[in-house]
Structure formats: C-alpha cells, structure tokens
MARRODREN-497568 format. One record per residue: residue number from 0; x, y, z of N, C-alpha, C in turn; residue in one letter. Coordinates in nm, 2 decimals. Atoms other than C-alpha are relative to their C-alpha. Example, Ala and Ser with C-alpha at 12.3 -4.5 7.8 and 13.67 -1.06 7.14 Angstrom:
REM residues 2
GUMI  pos  n_east  n_north    n_up  ca_east  ca_north   ca_up  c_east  c_north    c_up  code
GUMI    0    0.09    -0.12    0.00     1.23     -0.45    0.78    0.09     0.12    0.00     a
GUMI    1   -0.09    -0.11    0.00     1.37     -0.11    0.71   -0.08     0.11    0.08     s
//
This chain:
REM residues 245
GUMI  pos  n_east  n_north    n_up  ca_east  ca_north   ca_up  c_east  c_north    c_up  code
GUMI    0    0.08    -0.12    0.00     0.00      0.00    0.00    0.09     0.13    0.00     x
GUMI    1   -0.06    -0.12    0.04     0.13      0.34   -0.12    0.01     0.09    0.12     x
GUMI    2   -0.01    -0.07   -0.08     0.23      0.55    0.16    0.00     0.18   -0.03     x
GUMI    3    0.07    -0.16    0.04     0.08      0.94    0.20    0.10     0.06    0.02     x
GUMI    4   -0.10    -0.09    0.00     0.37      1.23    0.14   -0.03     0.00    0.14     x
GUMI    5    0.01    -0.03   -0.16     0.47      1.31    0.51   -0.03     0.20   -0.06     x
GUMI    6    0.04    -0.15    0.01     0.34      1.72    0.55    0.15     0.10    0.00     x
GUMI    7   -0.10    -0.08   -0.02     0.60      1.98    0.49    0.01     0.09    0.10     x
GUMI    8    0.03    -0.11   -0.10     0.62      2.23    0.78    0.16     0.12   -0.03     x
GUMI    9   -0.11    -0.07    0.00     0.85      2.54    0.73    0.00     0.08    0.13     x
GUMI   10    0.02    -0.06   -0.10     0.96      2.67    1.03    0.05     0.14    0.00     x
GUMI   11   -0.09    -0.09    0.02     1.07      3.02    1.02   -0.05     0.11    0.15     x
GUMI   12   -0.05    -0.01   -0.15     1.21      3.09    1.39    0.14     0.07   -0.03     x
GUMI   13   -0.16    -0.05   -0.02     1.55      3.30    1.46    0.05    -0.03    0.07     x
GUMI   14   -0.08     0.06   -0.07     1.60      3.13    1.76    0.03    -0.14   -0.05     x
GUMI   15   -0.10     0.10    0.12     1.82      2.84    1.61   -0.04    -0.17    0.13     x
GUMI   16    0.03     0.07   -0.09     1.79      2.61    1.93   -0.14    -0.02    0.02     x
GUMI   17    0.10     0.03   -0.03     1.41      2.63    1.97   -0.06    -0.08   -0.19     x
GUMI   18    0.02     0.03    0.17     1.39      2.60    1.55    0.02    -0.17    0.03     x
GUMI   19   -0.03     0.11    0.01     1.58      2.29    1.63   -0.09    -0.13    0.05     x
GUMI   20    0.07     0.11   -0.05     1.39      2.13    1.86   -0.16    -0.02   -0.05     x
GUMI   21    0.12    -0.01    0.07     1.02      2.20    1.66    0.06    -0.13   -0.10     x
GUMI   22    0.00     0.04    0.11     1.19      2.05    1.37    0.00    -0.17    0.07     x
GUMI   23    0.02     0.09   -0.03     1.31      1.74    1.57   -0.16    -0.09    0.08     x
GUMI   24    0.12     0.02   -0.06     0.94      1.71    1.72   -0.09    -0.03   -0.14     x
GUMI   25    0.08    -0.01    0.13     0.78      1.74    1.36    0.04    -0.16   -0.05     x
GUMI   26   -0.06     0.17    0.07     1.03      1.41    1.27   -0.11    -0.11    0.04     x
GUMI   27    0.04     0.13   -0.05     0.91      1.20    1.52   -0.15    -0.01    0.01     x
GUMI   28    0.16     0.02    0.02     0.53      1.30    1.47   -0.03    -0.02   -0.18     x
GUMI   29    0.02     0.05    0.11     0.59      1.18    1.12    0.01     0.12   -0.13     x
GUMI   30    0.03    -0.13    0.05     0.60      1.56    0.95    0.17     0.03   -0.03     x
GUMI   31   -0.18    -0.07    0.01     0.92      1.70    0.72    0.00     0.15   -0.01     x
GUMI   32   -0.04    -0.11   -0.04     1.07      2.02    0.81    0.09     0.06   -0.08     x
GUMI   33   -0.11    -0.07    0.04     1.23      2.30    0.63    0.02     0.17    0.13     x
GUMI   34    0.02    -0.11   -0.09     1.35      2.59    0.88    0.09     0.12   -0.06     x
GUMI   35   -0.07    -0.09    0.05     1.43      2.92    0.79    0.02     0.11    0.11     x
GUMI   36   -0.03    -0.09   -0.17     1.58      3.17    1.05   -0.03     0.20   -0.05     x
GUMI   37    0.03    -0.14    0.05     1.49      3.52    0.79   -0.15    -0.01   -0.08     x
GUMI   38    0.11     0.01    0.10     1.18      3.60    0.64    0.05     0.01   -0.13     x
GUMI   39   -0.05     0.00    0.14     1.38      3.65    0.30    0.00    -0.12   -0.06     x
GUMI   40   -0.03     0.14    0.04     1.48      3.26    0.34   -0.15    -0.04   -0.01     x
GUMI   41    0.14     0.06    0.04     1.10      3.19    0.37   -0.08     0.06   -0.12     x
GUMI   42    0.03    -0.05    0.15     1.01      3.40    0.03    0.07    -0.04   -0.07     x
GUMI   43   -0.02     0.07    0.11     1.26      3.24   -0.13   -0.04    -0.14    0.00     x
GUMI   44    0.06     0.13   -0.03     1.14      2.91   -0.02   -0.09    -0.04   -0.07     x
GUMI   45    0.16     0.01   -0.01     0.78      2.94   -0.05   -0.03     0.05   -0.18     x
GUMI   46    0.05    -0.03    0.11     0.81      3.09   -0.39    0.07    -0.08   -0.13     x
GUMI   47   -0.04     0.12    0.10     1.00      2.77   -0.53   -0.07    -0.16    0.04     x
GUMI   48    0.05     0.10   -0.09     0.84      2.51   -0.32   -0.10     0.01    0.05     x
GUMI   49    0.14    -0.02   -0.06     0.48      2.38   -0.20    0.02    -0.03    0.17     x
GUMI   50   -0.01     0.09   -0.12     0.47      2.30    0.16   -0.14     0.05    0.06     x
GUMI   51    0.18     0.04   -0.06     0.14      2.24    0.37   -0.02     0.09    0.12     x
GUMI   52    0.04    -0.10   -0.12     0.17      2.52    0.67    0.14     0.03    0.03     x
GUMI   53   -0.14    -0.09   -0.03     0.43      2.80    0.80    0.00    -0.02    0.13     x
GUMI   54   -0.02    -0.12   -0.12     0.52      2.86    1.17    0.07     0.12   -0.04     x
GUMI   55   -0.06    -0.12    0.06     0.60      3.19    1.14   -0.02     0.09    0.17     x
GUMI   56   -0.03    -0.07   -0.10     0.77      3.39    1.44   -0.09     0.17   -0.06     x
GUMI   57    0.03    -0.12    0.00     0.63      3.72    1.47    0.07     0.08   -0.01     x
GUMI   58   -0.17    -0.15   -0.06     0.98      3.91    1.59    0.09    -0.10   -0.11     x
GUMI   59   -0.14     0.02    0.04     1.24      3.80    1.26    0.10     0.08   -0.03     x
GUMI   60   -0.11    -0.09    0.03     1.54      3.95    1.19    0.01     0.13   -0.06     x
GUMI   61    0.02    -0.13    0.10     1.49      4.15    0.89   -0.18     0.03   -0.06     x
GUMI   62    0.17    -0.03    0.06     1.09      4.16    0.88   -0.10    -0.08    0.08     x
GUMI   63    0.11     0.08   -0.10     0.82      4.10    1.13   -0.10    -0.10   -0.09     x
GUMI   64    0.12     0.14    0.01     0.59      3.78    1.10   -0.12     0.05   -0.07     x
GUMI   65    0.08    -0.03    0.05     0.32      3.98    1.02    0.00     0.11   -0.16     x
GUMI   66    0.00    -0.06    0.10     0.45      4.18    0.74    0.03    -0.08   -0.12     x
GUMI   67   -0.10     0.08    0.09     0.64      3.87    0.57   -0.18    -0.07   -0.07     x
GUMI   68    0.09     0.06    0.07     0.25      3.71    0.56   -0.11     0.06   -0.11     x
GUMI   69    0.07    -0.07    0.03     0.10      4.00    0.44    0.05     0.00   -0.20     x
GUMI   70   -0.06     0.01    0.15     0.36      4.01    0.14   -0.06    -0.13   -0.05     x
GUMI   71    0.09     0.14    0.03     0.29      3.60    0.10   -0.15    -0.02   -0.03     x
GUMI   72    0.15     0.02    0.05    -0.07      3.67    0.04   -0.02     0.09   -0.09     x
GUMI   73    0.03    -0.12    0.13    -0.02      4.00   -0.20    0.07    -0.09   -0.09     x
GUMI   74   -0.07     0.10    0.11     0.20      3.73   -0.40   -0.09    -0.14   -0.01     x
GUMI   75    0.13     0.14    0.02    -0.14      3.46   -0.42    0.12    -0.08    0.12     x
GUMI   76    0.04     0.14   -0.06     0.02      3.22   -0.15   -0.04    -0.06    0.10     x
GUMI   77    0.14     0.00   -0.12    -0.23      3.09    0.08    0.06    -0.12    0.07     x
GUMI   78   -0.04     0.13   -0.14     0.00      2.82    0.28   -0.08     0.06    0.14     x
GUMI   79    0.05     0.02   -0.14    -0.16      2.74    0.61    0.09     0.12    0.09     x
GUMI   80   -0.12    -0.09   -0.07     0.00      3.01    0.86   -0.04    -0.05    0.17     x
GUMI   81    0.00     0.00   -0.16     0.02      2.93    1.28    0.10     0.10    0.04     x
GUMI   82   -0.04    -0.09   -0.09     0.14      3.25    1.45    0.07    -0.04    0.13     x
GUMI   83   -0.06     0.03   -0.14     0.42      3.17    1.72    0.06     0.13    0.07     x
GUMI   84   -0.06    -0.17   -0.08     0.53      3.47    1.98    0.00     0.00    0.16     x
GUMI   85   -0.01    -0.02   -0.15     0.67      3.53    2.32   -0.13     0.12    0.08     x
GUMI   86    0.13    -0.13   -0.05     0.35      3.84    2.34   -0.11    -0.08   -0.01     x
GUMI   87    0.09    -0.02    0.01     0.06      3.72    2.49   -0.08     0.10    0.02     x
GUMI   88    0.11    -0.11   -0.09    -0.14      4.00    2.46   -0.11     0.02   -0.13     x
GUMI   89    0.10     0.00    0.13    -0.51      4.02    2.28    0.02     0.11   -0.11     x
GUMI   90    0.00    -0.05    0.16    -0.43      4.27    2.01    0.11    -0.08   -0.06     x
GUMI   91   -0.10     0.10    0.12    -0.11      4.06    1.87   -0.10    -0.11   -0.04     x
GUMI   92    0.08     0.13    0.06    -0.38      3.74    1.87   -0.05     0.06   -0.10     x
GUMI   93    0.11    -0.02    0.04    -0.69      3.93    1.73    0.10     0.05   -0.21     x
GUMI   94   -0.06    -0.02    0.18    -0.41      4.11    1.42    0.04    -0.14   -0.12     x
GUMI   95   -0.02     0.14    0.03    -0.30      3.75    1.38   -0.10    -0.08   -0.07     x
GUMI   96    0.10     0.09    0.05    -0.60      3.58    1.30   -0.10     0.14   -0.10     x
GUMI   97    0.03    -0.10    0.15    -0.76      3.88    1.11    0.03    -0.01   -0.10     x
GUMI   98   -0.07    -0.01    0.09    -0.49      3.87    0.88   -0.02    -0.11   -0.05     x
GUMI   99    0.04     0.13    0.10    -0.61      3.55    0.78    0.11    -0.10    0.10     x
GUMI  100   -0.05     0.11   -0.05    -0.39      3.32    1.07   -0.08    -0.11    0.05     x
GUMI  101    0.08     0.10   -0.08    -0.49      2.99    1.14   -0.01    -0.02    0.12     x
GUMI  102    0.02     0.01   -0.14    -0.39      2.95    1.45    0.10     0.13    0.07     x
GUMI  103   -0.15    -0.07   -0.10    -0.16      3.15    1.77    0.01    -0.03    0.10     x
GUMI  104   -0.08     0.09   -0.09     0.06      2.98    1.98    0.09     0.08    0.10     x
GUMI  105   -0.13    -0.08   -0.11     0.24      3.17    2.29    0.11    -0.10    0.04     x
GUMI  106   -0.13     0.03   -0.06     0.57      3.10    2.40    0.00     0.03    0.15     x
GUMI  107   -0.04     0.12    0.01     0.69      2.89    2.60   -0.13    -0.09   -0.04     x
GUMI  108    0.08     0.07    0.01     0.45      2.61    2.47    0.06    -0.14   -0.03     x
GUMI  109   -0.08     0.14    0.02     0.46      2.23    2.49    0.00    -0.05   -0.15     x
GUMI  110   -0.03     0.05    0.13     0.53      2.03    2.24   -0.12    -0.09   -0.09     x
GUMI  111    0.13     0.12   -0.02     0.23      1.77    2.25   -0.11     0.08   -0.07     x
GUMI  112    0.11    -0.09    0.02     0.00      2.09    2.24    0.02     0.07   -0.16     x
GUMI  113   -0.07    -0.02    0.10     0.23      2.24    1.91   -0.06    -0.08   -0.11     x
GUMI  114    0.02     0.12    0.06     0.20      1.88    1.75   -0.21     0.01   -0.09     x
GUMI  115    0.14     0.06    0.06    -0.19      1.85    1.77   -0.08     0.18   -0.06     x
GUMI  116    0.01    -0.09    0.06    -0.26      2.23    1.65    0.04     0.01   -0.12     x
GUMI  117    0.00     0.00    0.16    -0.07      2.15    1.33   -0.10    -0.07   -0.04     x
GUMI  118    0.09     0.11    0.12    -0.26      1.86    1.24   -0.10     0.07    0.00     x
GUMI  119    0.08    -0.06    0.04    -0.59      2.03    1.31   -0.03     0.12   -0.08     x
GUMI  120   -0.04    -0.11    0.12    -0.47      2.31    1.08   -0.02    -0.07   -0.14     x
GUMI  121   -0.02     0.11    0.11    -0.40      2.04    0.84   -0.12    -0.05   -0.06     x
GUMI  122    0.11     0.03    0.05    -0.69      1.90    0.85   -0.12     0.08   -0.07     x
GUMI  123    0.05    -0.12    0.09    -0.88      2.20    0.77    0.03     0.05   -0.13     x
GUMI  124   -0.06    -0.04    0.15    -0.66      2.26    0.51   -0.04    -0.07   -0.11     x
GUMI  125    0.04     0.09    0.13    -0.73      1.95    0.31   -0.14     0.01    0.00     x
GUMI  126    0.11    -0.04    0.05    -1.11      2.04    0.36   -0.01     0.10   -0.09     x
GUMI  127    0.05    -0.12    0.03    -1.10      2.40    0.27    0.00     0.03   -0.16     x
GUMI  128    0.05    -0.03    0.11    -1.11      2.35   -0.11   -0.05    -0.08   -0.06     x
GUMI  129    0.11     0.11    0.06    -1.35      2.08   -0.15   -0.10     0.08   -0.11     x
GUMI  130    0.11    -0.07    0.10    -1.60      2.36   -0.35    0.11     0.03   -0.12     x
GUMI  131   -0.09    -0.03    0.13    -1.28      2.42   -0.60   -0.05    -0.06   -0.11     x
GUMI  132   -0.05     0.07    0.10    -1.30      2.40   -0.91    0.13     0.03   -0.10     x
GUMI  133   -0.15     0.02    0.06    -0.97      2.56   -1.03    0.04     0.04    0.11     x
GUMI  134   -0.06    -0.03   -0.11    -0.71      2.69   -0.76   -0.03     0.15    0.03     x
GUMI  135    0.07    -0.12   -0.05    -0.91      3.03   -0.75   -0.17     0.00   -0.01     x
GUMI  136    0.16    -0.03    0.04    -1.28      2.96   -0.81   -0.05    -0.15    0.08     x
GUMI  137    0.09     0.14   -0.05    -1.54      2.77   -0.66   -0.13     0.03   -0.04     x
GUMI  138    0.18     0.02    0.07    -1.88      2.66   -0.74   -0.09     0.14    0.12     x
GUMI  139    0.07    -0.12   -0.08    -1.97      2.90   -0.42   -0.01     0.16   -0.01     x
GUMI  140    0.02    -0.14    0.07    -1.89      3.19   -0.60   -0.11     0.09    0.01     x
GUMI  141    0.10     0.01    0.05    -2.15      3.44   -0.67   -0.02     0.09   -0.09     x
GUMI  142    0.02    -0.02    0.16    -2.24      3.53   -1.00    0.05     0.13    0.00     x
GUMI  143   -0.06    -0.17    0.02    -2.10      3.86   -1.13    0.01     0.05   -0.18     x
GUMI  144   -0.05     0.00    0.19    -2.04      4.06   -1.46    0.09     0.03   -0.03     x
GUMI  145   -0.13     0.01    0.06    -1.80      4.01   -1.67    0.01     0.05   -0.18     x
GUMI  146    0.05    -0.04    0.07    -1.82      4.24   -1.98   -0.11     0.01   -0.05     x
GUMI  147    0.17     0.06    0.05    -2.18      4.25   -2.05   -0.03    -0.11    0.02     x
GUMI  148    0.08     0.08    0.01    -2.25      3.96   -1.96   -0.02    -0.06    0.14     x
GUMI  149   -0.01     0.02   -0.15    -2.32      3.78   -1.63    0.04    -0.19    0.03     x
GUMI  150   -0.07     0.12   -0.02    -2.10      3.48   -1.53   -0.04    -0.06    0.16     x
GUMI  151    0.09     0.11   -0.07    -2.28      3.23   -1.28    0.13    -0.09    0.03     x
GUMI  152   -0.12     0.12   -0.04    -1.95      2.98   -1.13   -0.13    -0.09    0.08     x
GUMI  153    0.06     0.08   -0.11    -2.22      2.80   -0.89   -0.06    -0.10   -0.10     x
GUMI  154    0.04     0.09    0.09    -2.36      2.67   -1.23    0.12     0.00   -0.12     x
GUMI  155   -0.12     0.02    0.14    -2.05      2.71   -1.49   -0.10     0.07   -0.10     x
GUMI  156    0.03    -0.07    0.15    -2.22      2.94   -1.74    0.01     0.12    0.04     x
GUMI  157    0.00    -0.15    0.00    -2.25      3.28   -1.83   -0.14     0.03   -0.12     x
GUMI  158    0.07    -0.01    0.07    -2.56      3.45   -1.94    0.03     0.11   -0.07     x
GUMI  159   -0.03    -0.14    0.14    -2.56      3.69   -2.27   -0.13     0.07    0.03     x
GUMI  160    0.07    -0.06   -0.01    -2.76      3.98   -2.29   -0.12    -0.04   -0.15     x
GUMI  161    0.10     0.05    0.07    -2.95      3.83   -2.56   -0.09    -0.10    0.06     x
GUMI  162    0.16     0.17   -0.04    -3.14      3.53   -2.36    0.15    -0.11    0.04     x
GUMI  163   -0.06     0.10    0.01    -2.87      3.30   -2.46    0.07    -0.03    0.16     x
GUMI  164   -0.09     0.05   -0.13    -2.70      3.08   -2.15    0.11    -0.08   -0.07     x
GUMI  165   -0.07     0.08    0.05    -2.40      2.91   -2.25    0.08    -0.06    0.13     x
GUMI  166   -0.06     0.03   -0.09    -2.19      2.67   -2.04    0.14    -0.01   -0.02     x
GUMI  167   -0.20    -0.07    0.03    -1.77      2.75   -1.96    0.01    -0.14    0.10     x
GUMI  168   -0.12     0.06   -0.05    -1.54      2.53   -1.86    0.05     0.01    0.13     x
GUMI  169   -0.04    -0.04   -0.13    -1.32      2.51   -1.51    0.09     0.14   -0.02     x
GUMI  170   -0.05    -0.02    0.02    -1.08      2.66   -1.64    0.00     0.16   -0.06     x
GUMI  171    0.04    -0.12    0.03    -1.24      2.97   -1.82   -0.08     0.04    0.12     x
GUMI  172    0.07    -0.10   -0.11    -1.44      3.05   -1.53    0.14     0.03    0.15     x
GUMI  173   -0.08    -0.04   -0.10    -1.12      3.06   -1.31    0.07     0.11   -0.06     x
GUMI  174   -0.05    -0.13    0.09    -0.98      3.29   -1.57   -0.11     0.14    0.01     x
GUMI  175    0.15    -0.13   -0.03    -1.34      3.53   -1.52    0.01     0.03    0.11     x
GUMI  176    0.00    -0.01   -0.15    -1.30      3.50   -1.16    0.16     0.10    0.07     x
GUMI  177   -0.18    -0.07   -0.01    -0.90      3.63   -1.17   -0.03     0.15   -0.07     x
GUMI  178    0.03    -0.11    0.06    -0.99      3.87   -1.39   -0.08     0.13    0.04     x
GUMI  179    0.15    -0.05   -0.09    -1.30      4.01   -1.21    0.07     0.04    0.17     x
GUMI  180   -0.07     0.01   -0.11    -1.09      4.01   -0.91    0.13     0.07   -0.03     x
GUMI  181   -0.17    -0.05    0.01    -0.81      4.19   -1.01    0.00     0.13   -0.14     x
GUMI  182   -0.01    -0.12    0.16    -0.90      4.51   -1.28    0.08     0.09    0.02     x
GUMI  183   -0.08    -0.11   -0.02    -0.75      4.78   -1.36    0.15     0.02    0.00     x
GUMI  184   -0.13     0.05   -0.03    -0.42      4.64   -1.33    0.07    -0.10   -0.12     x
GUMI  185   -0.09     0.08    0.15    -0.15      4.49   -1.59    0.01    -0.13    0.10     x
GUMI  186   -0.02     0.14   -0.05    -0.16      4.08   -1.47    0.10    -0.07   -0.12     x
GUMI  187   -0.09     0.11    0.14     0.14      3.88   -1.61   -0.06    -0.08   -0.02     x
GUMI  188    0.03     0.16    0.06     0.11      3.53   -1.77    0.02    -0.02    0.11     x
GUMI  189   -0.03     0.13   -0.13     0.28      3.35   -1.47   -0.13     0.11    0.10     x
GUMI  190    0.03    -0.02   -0.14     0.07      3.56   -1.21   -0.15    -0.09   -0.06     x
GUMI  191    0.12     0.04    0.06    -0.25      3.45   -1.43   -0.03    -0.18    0.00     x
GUMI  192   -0.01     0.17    0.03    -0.15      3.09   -1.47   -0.04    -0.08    0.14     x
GUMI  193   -0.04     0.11   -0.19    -0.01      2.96   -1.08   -0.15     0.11    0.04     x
GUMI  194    0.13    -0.02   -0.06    -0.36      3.16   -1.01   -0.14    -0.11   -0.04     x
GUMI  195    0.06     0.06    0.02    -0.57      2.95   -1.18    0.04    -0.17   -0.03     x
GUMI  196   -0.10     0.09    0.07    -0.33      2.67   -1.32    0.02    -0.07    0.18     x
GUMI  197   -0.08     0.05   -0.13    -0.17      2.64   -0.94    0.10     0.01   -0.01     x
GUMI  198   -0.15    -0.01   -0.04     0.20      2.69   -0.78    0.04    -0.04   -0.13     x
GUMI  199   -0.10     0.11    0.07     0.35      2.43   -0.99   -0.04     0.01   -0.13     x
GUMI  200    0.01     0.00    0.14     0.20      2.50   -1.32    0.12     0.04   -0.08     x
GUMI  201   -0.08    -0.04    0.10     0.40      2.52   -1.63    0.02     0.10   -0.08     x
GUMI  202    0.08    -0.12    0.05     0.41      2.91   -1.74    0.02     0.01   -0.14     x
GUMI  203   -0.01    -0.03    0.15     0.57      2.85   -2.07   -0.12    -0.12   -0.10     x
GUMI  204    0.12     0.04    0.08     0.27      2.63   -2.18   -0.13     0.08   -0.05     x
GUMI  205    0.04    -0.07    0.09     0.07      2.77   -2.46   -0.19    -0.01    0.07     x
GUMI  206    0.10     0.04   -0.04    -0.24      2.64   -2.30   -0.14     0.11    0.03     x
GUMI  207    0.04    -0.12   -0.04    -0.33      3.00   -2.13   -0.11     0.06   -0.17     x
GUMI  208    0.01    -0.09    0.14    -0.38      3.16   -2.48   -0.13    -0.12   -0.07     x
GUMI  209    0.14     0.07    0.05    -0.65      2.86   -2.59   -0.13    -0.01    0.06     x
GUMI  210    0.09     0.03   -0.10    -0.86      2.87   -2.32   -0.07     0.19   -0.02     x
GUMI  211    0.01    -0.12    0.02    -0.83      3.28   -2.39   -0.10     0.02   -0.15     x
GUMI  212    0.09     0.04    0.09    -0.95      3.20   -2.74   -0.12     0.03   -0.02     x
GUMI  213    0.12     0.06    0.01    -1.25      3.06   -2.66   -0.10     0.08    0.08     x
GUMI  214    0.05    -0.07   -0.06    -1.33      3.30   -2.42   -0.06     0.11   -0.08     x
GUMI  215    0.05    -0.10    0.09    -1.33      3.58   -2.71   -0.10    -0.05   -0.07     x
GUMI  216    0.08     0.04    0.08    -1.48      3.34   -2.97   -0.13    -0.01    0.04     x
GUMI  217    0.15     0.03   -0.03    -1.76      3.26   -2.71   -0.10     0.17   -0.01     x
GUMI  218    0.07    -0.07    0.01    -1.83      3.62   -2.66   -0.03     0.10   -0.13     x
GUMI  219    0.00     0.00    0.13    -1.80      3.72   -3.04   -0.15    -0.04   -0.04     x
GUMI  220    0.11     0.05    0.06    -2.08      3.49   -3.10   -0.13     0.04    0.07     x
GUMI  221    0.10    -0.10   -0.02    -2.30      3.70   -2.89    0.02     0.15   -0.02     x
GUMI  222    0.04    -0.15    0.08    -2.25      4.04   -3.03    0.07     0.05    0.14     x
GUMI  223   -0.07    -0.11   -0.14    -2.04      4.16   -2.70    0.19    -0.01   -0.04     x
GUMI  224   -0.15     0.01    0.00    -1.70      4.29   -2.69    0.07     0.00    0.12     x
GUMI  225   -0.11     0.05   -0.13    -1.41      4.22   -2.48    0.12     0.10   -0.03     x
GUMI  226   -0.07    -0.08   -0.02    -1.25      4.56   -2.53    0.12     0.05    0.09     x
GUMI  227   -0.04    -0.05   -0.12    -1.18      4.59   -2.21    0.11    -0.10    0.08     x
GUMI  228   -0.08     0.11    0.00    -1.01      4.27   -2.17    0.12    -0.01   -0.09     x
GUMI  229   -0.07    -0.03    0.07    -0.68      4.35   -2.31    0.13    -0.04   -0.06     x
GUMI  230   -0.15     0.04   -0.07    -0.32      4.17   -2.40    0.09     0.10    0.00     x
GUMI  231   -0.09    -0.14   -0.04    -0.05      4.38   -2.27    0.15    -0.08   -0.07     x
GUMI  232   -0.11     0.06    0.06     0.23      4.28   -2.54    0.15    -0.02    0.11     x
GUMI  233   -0.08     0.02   -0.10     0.51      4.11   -2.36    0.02    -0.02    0.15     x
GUMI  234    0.05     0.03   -0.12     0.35      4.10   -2.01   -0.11    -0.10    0.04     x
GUMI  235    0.13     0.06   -0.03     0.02      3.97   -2.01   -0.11     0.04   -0.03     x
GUMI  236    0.11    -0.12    0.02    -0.32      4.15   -1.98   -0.01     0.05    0.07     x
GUMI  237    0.02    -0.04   -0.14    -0.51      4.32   -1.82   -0.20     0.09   -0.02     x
GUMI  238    0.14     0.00   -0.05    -0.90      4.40   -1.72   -0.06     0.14    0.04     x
GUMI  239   -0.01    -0.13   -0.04    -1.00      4.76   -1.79   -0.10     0.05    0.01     x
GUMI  240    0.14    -0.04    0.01    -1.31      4.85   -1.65   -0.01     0.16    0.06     x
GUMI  241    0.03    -0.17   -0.09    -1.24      5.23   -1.54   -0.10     0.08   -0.12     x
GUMI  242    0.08    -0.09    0.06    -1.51      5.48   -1.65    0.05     0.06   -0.09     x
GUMI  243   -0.03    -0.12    0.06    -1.45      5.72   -1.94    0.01     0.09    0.06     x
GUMI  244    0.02    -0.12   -0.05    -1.32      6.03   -1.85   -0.09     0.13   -0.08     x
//
C-alpha cells in the first residue's frame, strides 16, 4: 500500500535552538521540516516550493511575521500560517488571526499541544477546497459581470444579454474569476496561470492563450465585446473597467 507524502512544515524561527527542537518534534510525529531563521529565506522558499503550513515567528530579523504574511498573500500564496510569539497580549492574537492566521501559539509552549494544532490546521486545510474548481474559483462563488454579460460559477455558465446561457469550462471560469478580481491592473502570464493553473503550473505552456480564445470566440458569437479585456504585449493583460473620463 502506497504510503501518503509526510506534511511539509516550514519553520521560520530566529531562535536556532528552539527551531531545532520544533523541527526534531515534527520528525518524530511523522511531518518534514524546512527551517528558515529570515523572512527572506521563507520568500525564497515558498516561492519555489509547496509545503502544507508555516510557523511563522512574529519578531524576525529582517521583517516582522506579520509583514512577511502580508507580502505572501499579495503574492497569491495561501500556505496554512500558525502564529508563534513570546507576546501574549489580545491585540497581537486578534491582528493574527484577522490577517487571515490559522492558529496563535504563545511561548513557551509544549510540544504535544504544538504537535496537535498543526494537524488540526492540516486537517482543515485538506477540507478548505473541496467547493474548488480551479485553484481560484469555486462553485460557491456568486455570479458577477464580466463584460456585458453575467458569469454564474455555482452553475458554470454565463448568461448573454441576448437570452442565450452558455456553459464554460473550469478553467475559463477561473480565468473570469481572476480577472474580475483583479481590474484595472496589468496581470502577467505566470501571475494568471499559478492563479488558476496552481503553484506548480508550467508558465511556458501555450495552453493560457487557448482557453483565452475561446473565451473571445464565445463572446463574439453573442454580439459583446471584450475591449476591455486586453493583451498587454510582452507582459500579459489586463482588465480595464475604469469609467470614461
């Protein structure tokens, strides 16, 4: 019987001694460890590598805990986060978990207690995109427009202003959903792709540009344009719904 990847945990701690002993506690509860002692080392990490949840010190070297997650989520990446910090005091929790933390763990804490806070992190995790259907859209969505027309994810279509309903793909509705979520603004290829595609996608695959296609052809064949939907030669697009001046 095929045994399940062990969970990656990055630890990123400055104290080197307490790093160590997380990391040897993660072994023996079956979980592999990468530790990073700067928030730099955890941006470079995170942005070549998947792993399943951060600790993430609050006080690092060159960039507090909460500024490093803040960056990690204006760059799409939504790893699991647990908040560790010698401060307990309720405003550091409450900014913590605002900011989108899963959990917060004061210092000193045991090890046992550490242990079963990841897994239940974990576990959550492997629920939280059961409504997916690309790595930015889900069927829970709710409907919105998207050039003239009104795109529905909960059913996969989009209706035309003619009557007509047509039904889209995963893949084009994760592309409506990125787009719709992000105007006004030049979007590269890769930010477009690992948005809908996922981390690990392949950005030099042509694949983007056929799915793009089909998107024009579909709305072509109802009499709407996609003016506003634009390629930005050499970069990417980009999604221009500002008012005429």
């Amino acid at each position: 019987m095929e045994q399940s990847p062990k969970p990656l945990i990055v630890i990123a701690e400055d104290d080197k001694d307490l790093a160590t002993l997380i990391a040897t506690q993660l072994d023996i509860a079956g979980m592999q460890s990468q530790t990073c002692h700067q928030a730099s080392h955890v941006e470079r990490f995170l942005k070549n590598n998947f792993a399943n949840l951060l600790l993430l010190d609050v006080h690092l070297p060159d960039e507090s805990g909460f500024t490093l997650m803040d960056d990690l989520r204006k760059g799409g990446n939504t790893t699991p986060v647990i908040f560790l910090t010698g401060e307990n005091t309720e405003v550091q929790k409450v900014k913590a978990l605002e900011m989108g933390g899963d959990d917060y763990i004061t210092k000193p804490f045991g090890f046992p207690e550490l242990i079963a806070r990841i897994k239940a992190v974990l576990r959550r995790a492997e629920t939280a995109h059961d409504s997916n259907v690309t790595e930015n859209a889900t069927v829970s969505n709710k409907p919105f427009d998207f050039c003239g027309a009104e795109v529905n994810p909960q059913r996969l279509e989009v209706t035309f202003p003619d009557g007509e309903v047509e039904s889209v793909g995963r893949k084009e509705l994760g592309i409506f959903v990125y787009l719709a979520e992000h105007p006004n603004s030049v979007l590269t290829r890769k930010n477009l792709i690992h948005s809908v595609w996922g981390i690990h996608a392949d950005v030099r695959s042509r694949s983007i540009d056929q799915y793009i296609v089909k998107i024009r052809d579909l709305y072509k064949r109802h009499g709407l344009s996609l003016d506003a939907f634009r390629t930005v030669h050499g970069v990417g697009y980009i999604y221009d719904v500002k008012e005429p001046e």
